[in-house]
Backbone as JSON, one array per atom type, in Angstrom:
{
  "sequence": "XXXXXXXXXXXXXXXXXXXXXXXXXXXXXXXXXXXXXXXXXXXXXXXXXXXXXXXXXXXXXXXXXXXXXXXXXXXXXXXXXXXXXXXXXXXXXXXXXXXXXXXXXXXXXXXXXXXXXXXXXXXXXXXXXXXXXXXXXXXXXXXXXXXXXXXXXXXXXXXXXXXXX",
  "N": [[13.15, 15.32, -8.68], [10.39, 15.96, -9.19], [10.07, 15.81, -11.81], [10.31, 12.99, -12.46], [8.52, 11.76, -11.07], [6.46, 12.44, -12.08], [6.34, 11.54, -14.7], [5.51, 9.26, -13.53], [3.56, 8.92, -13.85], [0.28, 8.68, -16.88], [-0.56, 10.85, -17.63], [0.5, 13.16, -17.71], [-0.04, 15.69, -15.94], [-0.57, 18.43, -17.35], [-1.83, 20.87, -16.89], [-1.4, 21.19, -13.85], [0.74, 23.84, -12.11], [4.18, 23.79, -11.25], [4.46, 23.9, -8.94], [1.9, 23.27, -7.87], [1.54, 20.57, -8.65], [3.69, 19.3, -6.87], [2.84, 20.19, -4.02], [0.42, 18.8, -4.45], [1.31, 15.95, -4.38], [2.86, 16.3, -1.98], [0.7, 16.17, 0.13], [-0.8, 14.51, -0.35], [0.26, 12.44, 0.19], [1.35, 12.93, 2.81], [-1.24, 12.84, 3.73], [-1.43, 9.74, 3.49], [0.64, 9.1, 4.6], [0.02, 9.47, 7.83], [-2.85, 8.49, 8.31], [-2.27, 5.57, 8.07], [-0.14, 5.79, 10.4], [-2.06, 6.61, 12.12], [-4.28, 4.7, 12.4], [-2.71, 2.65, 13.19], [-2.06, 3.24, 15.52], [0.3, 4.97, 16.35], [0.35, 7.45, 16.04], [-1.64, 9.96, 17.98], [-5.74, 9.54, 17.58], [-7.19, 12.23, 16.92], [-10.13, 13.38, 19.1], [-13.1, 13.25, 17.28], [-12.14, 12.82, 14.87], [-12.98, 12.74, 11.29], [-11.99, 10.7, 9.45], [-11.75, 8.51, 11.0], [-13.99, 8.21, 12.66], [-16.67, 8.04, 11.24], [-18.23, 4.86, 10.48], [-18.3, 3.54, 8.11], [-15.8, 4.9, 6.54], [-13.29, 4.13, 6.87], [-13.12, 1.9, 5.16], [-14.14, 2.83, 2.75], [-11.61, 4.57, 2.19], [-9.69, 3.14, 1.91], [-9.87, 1.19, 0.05], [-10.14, 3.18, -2.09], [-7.26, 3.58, -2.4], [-6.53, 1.36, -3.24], [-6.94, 2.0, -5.89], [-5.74, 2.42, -9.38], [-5.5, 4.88, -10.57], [-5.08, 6.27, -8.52], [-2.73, 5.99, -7.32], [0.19, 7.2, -5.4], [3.73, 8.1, -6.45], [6.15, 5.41, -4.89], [8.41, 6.63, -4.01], [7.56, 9.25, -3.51], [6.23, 8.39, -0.8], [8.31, 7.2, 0.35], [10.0, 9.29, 0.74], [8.63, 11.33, 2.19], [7.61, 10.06, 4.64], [10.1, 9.24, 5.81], [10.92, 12.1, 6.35], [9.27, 12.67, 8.42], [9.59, 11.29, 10.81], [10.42, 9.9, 13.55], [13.01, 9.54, 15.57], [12.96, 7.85, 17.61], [13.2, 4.53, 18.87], [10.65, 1.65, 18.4], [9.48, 2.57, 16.4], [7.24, 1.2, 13.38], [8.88, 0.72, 10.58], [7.49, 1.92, 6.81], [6.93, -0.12, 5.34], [6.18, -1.8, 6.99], [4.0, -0.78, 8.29], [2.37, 0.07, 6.09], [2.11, -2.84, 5.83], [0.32, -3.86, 7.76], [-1.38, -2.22, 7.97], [-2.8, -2.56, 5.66], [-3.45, -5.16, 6.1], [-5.67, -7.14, 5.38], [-5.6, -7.7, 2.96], [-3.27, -8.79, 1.81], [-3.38, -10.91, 3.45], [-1.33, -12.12, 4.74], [0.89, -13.26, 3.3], [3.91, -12.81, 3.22], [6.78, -11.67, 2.7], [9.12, -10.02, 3.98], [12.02, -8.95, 4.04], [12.27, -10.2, 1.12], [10.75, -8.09, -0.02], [11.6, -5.65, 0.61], [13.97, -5.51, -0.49], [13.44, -5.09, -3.6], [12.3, -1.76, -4.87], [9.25, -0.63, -4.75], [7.1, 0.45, -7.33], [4.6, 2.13, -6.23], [1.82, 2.06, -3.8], [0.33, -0.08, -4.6], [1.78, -1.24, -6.28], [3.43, -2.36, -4.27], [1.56, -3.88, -2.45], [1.28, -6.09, -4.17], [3.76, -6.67, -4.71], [3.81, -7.98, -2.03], [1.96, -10.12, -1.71], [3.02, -12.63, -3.21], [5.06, -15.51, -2.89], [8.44, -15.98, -1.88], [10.77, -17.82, -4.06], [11.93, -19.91, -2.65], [10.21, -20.59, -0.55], [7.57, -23.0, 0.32], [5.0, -24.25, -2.04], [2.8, -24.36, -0.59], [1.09, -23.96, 2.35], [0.79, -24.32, 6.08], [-2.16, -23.25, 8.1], [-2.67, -24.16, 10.8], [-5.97, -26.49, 10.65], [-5.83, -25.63, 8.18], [-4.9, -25.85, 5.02], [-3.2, -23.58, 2.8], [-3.71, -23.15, -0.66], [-1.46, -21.62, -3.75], [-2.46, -20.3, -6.45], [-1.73, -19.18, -9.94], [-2.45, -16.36, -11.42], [-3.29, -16.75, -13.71], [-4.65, -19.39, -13.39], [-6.7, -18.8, -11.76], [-8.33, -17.3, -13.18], [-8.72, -18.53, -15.22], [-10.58, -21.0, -14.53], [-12.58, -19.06, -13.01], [-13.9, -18.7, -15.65], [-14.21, -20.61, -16.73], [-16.63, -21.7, -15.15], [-18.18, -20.13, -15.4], [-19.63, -20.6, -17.96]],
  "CA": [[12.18, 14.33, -8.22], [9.07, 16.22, -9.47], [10.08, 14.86, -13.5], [10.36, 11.83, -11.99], [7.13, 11.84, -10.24], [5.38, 13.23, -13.16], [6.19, 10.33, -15.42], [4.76, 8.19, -13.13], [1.7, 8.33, -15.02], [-0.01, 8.67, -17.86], [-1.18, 12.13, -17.72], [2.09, 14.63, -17.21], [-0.92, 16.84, -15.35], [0.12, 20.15, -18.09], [-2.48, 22.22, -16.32], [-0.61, 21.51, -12.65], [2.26, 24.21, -12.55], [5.11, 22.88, -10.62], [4.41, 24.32, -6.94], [1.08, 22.84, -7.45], [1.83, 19.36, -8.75], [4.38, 19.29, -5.66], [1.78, 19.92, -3.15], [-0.43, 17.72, -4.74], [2.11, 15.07, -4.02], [2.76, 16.21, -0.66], [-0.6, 16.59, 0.42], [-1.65, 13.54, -0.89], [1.54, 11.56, 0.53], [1.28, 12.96, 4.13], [-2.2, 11.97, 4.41], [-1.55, 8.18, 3.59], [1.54, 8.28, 6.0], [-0.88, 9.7, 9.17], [-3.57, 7.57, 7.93], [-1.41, 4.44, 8.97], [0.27, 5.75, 11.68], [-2.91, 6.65, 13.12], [-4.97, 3.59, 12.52], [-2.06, 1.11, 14.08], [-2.19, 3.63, 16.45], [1.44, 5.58, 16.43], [-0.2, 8.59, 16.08], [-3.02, 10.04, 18.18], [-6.52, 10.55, 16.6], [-8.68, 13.59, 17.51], [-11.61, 13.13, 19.02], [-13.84, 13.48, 16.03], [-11.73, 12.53, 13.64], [-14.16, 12.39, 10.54], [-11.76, 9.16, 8.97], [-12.01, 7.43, 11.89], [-15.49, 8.59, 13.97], [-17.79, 7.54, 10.52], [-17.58, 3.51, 10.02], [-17.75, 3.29, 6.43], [-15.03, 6.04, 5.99], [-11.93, 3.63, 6.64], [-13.38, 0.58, 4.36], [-14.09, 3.55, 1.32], [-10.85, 5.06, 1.85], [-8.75, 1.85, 1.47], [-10.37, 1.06, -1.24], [-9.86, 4.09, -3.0], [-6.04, 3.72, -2.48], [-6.47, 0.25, -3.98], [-7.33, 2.44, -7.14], [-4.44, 2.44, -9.83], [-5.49, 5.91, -10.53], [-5.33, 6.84, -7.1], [-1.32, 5.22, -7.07], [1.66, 8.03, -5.13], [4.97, 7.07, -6.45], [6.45, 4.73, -3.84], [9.59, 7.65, -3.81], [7.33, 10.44, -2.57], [5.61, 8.38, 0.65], [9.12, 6.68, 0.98], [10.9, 10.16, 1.08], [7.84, 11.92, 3.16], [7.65, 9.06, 5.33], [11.51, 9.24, 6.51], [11.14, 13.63, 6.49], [8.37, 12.87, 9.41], [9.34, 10.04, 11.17], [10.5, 10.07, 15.2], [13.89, 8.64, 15.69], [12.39, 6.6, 18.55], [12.85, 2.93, 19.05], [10.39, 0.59, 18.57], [8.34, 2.98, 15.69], [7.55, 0.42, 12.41], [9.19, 1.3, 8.93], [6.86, 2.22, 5.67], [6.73, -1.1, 4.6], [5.22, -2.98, 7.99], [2.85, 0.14, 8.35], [1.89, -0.45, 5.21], [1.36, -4.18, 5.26], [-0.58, -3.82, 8.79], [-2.92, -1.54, 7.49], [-3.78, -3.6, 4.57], [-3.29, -6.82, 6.13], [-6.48, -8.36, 4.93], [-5.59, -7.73, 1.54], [-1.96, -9.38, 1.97], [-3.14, -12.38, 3.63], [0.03, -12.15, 5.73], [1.67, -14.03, 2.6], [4.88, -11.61, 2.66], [8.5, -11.99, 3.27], [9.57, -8.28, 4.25], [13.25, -9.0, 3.38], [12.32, -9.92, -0.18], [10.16, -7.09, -1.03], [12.33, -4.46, 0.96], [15.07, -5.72, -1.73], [12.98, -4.5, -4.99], [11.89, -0.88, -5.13], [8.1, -0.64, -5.6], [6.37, 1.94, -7.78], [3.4, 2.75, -5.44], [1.37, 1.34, -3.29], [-0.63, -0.92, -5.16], [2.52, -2.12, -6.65], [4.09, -3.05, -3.01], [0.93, -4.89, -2.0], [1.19, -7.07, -5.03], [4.67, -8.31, -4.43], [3.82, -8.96, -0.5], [0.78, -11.41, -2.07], [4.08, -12.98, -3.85], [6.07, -15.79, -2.0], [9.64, -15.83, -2.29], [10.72, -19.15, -4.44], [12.23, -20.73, -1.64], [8.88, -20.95, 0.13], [6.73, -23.86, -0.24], [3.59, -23.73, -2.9], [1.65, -24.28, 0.04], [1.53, -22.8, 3.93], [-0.42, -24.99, 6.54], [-2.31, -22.47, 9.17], [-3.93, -24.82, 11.8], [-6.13, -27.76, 9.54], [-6.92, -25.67, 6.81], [-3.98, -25.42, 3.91], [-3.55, -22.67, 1.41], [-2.94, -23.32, -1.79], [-1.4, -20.95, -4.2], [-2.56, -20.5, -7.51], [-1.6, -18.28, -10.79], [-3.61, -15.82, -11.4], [-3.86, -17.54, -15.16], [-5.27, -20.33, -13.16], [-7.83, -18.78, -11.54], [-9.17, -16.28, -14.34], [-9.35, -19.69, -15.9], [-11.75, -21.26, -13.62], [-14.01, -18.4, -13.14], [-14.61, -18.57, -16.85], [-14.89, -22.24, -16.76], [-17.63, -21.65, -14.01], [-19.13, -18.79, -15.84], [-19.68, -20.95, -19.27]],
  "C": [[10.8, 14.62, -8.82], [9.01, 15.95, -10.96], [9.63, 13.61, -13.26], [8.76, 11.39, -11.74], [6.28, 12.01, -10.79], [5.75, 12.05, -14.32], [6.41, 9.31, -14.91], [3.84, 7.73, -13.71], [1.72, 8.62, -16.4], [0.06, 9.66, -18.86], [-0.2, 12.67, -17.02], [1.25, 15.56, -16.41], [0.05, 18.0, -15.94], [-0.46, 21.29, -17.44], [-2.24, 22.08, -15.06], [0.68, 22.53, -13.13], [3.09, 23.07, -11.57], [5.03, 22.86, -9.19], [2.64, 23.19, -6.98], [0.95, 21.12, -7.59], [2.26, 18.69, -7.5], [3.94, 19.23, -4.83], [0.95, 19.42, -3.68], [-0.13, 16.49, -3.82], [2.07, 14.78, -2.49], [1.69, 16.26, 0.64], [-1.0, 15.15, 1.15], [-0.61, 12.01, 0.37], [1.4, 11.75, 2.52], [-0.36, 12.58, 4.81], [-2.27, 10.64, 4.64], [-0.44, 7.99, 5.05], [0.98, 8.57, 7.07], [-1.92, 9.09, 9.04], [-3.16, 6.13, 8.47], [-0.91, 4.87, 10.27], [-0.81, 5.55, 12.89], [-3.85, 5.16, 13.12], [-4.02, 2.57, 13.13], [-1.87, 2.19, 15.64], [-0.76, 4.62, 17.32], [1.59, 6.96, 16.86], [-1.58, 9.12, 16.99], [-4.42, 10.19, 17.3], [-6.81, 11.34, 17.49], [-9.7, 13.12, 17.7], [-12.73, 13.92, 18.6], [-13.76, 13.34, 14.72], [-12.64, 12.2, 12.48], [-13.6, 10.88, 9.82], [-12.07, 8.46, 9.86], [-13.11, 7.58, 12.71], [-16.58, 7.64, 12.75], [-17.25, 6.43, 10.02], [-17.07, 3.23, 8.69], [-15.95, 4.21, 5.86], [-13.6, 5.11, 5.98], [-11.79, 2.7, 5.63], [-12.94, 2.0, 2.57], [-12.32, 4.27, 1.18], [-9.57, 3.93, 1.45], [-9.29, 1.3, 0.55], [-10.07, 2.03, -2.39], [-8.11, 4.66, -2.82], [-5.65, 2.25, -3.03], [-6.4, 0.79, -5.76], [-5.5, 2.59, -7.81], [-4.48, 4.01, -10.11], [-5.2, 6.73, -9.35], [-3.52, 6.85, -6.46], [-0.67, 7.26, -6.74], [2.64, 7.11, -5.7], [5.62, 7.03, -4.75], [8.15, 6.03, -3.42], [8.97, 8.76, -2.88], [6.94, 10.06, -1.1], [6.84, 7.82, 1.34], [9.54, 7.85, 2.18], [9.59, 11.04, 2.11], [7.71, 10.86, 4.63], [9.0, 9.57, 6.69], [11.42, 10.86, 6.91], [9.93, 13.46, 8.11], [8.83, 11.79, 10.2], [10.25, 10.16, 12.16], [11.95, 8.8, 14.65], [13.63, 7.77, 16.77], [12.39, 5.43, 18.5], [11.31, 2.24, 18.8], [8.91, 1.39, 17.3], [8.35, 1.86, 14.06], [8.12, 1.41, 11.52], [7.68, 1.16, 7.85], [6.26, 1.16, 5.86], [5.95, -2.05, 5.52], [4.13, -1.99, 8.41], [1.85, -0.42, 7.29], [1.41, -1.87, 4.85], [0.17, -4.48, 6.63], [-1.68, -3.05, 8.24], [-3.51, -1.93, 6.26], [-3.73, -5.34, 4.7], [-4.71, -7.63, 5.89], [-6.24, -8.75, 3.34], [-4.42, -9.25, 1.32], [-2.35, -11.15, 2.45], [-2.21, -12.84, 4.64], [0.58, -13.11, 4.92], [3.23, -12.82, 2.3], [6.41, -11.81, 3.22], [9.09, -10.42, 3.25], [11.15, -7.8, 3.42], [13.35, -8.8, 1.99], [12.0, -8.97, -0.71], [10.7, -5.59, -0.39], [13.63, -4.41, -0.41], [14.38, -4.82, -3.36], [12.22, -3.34, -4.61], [10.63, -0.57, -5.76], [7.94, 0.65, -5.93], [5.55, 2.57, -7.14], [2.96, 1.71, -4.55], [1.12, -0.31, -3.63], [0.67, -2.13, -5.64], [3.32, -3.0, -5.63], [3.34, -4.24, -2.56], [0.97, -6.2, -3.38], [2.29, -7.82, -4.83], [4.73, -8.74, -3.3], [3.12, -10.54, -0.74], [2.62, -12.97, -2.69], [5.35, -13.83, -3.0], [7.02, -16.01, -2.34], [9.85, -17.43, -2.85], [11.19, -19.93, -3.69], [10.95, -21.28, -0.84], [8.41, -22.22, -0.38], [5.43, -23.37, -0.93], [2.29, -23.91, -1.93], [2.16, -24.38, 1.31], [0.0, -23.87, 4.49], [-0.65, -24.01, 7.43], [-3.42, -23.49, 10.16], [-4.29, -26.23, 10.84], [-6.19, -27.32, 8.52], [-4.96, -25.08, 5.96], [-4.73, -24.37, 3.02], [-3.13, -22.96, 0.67], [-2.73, -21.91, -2.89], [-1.73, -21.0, -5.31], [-2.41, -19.31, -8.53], [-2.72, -17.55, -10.89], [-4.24, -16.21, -13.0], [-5.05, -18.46, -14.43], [-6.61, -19.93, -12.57], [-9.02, -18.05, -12.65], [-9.82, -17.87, -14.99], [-10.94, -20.46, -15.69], [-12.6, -20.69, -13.47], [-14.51, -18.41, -14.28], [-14.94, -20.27, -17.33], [-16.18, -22.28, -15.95], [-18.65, -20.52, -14.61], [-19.7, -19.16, -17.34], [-20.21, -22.45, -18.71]]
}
């Protein structure tokens, strides 16, 4: 798994040995999965928690897991995920952790089924196919009066440079 994991990227990290690459990984991987648990609230915090006591600290850190540099492969938080995780009833899976704690990003445009079916690479790559409605869907979702419409992302790049010229 740690080959694997290591041509995820770009950069083979040559100056990680192998114990340290590994805990890199796992480090890095068990903070995002207590990070969710604790913000939907699965998990207790501490009172003082420094992610969650200073406001800015949850906005900068979801942001900086938006980063592509910043990407775990979707194998290590799967498989850390399941190595920590309470056989208990009624606890979510990865994937609805994960779309709750970035649900502004998502939109709540996501069909769980479909994107449990394809194996994402990382994060970044999961939240992209939630944005992504399955072709059965309609090209447009009424919430209340106001419709959404969907549009390519050709189409919009378009427009901002029509608007920017």
């Amino acid at each position: 798994m740690e080959q694997d994991c290591r041509n995820c990227y770009d950069e083979k990290f040559p100056h990680f040995s192998s114990e340290k690459f590994v805990e890199m990984m796992v480090v890095d991987g068990c903070f995002v999965i207590e990070l969710f648990r604790k913000f939907l609230g699965e998990v207790l915090k501490p009172k003082g928690d420094p992610v969650f006591s200073e406001s800015w600290m949850l906005t900068a850190i979801k942001t900086d897991l938006l980063l592509l540099e910043n990407q775990l492969p979707w194998r290590v938080l799967n498989s850390l995920f399941h190595l920590t995780s309470d056989a208990e009833a009624g606890k979510l899976p990865l994937t609805e952790l994960t779309l709750k704690y970035f649900k502004g990003c998502t939109r709540g445009w996501s069909d769980l089924r479909a994107i449990n079916a394809a194996l994402p690479q990382h994060l970044l790559d999961f939240l992209c196919n939630s944005l992504h409605e399955s072709s059965a869907e309609s090209e447009t979702r009424n919430y209340g009066a106001m419709k959404m419409w969907r549009y390519s992302l050709e189409e919009i790049l378009s427009e901002t440079l029509r608007l920017m010229t």
